[in-house]
Every structure is written in C-alpha cells, then in structure tokens.
KERO-843625 format. One line per 10 residues: for each residue x, y, z of N, C-alpha, C. Coordinates in steps of 0.2 Angstrom, whole numbers, plus 5000, padded with zeros to 4 digits. Example, Ala and Ser with C-alpha at 12.3 -4.5 7.8 and 13.67 -1.06 7.14 Angstrom:
5066:4972:5039:5062:4978:5039:5066:4984:5039; 5064:4989:5035:5068:4995:5036:5064:5000:5039
END
This chain:
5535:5375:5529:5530:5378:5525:5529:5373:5519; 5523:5371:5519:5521:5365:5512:5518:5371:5507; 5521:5373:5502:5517:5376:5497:5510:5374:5495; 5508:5367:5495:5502:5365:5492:5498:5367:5497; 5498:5369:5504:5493:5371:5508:5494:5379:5506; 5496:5384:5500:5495:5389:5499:5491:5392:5494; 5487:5397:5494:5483:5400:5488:5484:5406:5488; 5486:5410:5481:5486:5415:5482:5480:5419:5479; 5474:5422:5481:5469:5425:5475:5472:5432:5474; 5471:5433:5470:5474:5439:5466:5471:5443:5461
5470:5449:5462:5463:5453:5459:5468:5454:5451; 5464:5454:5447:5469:5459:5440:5474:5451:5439; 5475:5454:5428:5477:5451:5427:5486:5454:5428; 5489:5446:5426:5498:5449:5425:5499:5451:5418; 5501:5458:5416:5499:5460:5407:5510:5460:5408; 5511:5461:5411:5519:5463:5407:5524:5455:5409; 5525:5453:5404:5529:5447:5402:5533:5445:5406; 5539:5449:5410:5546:5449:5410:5541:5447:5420; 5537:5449:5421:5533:5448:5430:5532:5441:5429; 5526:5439:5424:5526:5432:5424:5529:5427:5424
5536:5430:5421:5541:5424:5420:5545:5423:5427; 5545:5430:5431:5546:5428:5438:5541:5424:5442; 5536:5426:5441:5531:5420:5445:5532:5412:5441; 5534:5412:5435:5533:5405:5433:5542:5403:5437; 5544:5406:5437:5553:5404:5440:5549:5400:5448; 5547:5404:5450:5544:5403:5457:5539:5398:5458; 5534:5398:5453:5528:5394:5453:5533:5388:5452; 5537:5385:5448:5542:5380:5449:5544:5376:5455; 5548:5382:5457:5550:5380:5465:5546:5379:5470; 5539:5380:5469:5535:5380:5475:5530:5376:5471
5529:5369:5469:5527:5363:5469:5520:5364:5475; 5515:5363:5469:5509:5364:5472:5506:5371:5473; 5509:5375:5474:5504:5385:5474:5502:5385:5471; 5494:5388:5470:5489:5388:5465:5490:5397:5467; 5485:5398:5462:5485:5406:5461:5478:5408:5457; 5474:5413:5460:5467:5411:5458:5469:5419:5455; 5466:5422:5447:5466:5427:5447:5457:5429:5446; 5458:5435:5448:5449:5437:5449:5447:5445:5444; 5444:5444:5442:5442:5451:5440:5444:5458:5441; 5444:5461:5439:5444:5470:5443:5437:5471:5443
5438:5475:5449:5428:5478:5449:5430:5483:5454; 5426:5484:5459:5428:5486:5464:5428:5485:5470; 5429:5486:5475:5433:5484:5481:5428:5480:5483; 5422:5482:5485:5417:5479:5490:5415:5473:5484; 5414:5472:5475:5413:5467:5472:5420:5459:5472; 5425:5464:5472:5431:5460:5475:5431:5456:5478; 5430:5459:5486:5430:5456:5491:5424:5450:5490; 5419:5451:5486:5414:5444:5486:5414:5438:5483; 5421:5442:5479:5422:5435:5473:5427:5434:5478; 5433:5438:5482:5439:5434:5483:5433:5428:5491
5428:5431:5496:5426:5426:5499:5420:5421:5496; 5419:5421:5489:5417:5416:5488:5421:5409:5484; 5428:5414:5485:5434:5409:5481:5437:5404:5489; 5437:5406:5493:5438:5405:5498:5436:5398:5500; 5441:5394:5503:5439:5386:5504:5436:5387:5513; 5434:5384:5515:5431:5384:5520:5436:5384:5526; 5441:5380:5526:5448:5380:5528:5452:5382:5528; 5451:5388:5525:5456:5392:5522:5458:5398:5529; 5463:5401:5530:5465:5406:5534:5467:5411:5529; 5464:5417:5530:5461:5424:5528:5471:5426:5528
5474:5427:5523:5480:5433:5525:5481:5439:5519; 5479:5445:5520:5478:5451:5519:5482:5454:5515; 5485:5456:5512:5491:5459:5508:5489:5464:5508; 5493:5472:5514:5489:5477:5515:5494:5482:5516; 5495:5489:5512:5501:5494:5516:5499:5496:5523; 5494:5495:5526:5494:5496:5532:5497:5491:5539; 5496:5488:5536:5501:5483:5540:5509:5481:5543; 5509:5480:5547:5517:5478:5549:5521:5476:5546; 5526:5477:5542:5530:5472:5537:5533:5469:5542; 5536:5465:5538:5540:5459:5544:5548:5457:5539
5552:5456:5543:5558:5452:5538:5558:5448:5535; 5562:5444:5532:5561:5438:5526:5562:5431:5533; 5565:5432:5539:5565:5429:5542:5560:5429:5549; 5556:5433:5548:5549:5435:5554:5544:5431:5551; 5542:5432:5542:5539:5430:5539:5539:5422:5541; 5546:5418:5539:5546:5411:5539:5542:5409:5545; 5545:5411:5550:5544:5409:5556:5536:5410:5559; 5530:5416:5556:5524:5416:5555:5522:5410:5551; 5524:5410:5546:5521:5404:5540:5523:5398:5545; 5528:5397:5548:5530:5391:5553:5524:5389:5556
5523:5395:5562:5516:5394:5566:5509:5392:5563; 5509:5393:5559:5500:5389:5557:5501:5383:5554; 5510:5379:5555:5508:5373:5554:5506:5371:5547; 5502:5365:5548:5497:5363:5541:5492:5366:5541; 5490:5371:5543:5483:5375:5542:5484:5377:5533; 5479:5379:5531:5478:5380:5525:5478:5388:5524; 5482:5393:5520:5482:5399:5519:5478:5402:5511; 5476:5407:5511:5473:5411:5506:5477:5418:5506; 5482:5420:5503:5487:5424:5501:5482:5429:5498; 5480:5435:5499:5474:5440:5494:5479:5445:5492
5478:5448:5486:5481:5454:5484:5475:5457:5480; 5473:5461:5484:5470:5467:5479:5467:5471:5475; 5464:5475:5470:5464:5476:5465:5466:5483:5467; 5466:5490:5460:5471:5496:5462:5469:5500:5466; 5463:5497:5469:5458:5500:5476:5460:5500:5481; 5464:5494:5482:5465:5489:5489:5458:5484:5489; 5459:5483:5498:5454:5479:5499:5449:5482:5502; 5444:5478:5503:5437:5482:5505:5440:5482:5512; 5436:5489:5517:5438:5487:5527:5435:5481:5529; 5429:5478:5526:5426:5472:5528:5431:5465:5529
5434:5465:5521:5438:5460:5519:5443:5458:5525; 5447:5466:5525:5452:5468:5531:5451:5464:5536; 5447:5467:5540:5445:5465:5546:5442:5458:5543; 5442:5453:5542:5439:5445:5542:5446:5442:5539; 5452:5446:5540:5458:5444:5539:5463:5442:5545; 5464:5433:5546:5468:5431:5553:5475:5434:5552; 5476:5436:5546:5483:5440:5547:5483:5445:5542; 5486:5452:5543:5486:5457:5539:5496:5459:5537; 5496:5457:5532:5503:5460:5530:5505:5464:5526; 5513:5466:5526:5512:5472:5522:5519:5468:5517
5523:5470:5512:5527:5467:5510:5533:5472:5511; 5527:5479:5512:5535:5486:5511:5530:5491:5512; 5535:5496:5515:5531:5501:5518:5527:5507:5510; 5532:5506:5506:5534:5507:5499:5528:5504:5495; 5525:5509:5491:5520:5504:5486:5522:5503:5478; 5518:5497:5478:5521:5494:5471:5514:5491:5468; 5515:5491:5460:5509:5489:5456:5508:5481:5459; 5501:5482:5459:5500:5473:5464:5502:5467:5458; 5504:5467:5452:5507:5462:5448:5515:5463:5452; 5517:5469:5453:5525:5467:5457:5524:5462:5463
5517:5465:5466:5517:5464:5476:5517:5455:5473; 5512:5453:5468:5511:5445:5467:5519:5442:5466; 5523:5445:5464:5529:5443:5462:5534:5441:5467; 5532:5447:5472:5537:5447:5478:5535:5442:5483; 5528:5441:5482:5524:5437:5487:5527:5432:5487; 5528:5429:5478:5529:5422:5479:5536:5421:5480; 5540:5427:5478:5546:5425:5481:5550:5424:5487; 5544:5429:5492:5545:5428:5500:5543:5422:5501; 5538:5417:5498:5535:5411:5500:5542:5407:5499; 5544:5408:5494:5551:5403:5492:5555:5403:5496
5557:5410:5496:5562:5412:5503:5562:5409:5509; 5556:5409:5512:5553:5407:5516:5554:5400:5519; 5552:5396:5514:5555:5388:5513:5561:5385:5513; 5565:5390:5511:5573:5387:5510:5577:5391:5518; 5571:5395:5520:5574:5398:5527:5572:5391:5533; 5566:5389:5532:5565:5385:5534:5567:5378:5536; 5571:5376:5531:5573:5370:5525:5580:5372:5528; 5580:5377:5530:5591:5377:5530:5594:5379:5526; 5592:5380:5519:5596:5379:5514:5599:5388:5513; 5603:5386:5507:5606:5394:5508:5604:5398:5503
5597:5398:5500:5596:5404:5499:5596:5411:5500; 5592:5411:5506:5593:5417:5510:5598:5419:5513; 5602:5425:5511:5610:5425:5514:5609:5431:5521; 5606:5433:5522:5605:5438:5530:5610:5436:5534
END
C-alpha cells in the first residue's frame, strides 16, 4: 500500500484538538495522504462536491455502516488488490452519504458495526491505513 496513491475526502471539519493530533501522529507515518475537507450541506450537495473532488483515476471507497466491516488484516489485503490504482477514501457528513454516491462506490466499507462521530471514523481510518502498511511491510505493529 503506497499512501501517496491515497485521498481521503472528508465532509466536516475536525473541531476537537486531542482527534487531530491523532490524525497528524498518522498523517506523519503515512508520507504522502492528502485529505480533502468539504463543507457540511447536505447529502445529495455532498455528494457533488465530494464527485467533483474526484480525480478521474480515482477508485470510489465508501465509508458506510451498511457495509461489511472487515479485519485489520482483510483490510490490508483489499488495499493489496488494487495495486497502484489510485483510492478516494469518502467519509460523510452527519447524513451519511447520498444512495447515489453509494452505489458509484467500487468499494463500500464499514469500519464497525458501532457508530461513531465521523471526525472519530476519519481518525480510525487513518489508522487502519497505517495498520495496514506495516501489516503489509511485515513489521510489528499489528500484534493479532
């Protein structure tokens, strides 16, 4: 998993301190993740900014409670399969996402059956991405 082939667009800003110092732990480690934050509006205007944010190369992945969560080591091994293709990581805003978006999504995930405020889901995201890497990499972060 190259982190520079990854985007996360992300509706809403991060307002509580102590989150974005975990993202910035993160954003460290993962050299190259951009992170695109977009407006709050609502779901169907969301969805317009997050596909006009969209690079044309980009692969659609959903951040959705309906989805299938997967392990910290199902994930890796998804992120594995697309290779160098280029991802767009979406989260949100406190609507979700439009059904449209959904469905124009090559992959739909879920982080936890459990819901959480989408500045937590952005936090956790980027720390399965990290996970992810060093599960990849060999190394021992992840102790499973």
């Amino acid at each position: 998993m190259n982190p520079s082939r990854c985007r996360i667009i992300a509706v809403g800003k991060i307002r509580r301190a102590w989150v974005q110092d975990g993202i910035n732990l993160y954003l460290k480690r993962l050299k190259g993740l951009r992170i695109i934050e977009l407006r709050d509006s609502s779901p169907e205007k969301e969805a317009d900014a997050i596909c006009a944010s969209l690079q044309p190369n980009e692969r659609l992945v959903a951040l959705m409670e309906q989805a299938p969560p997967l392990s910290s080591i199902a994930f890796a091994q998804r992120l594995e399969q697309f290779g160098m293709e280029r991802l767009a990581f979406v989260v949100g805003g406190a609507d979700g996402l439009s059904d449209a978006l959904k469905a124009k999504a090559e992959w739909q995930l879920s982080l936890s059956s459990m819901t959480f405020p989408h500045e937590m889901a952005r936090l956790m995201l980027i720390e399965q991405l990290f996970r992810a890497q060093t599960i990849l990499q060999g190394r021992p972060y992840h102790r499973a």
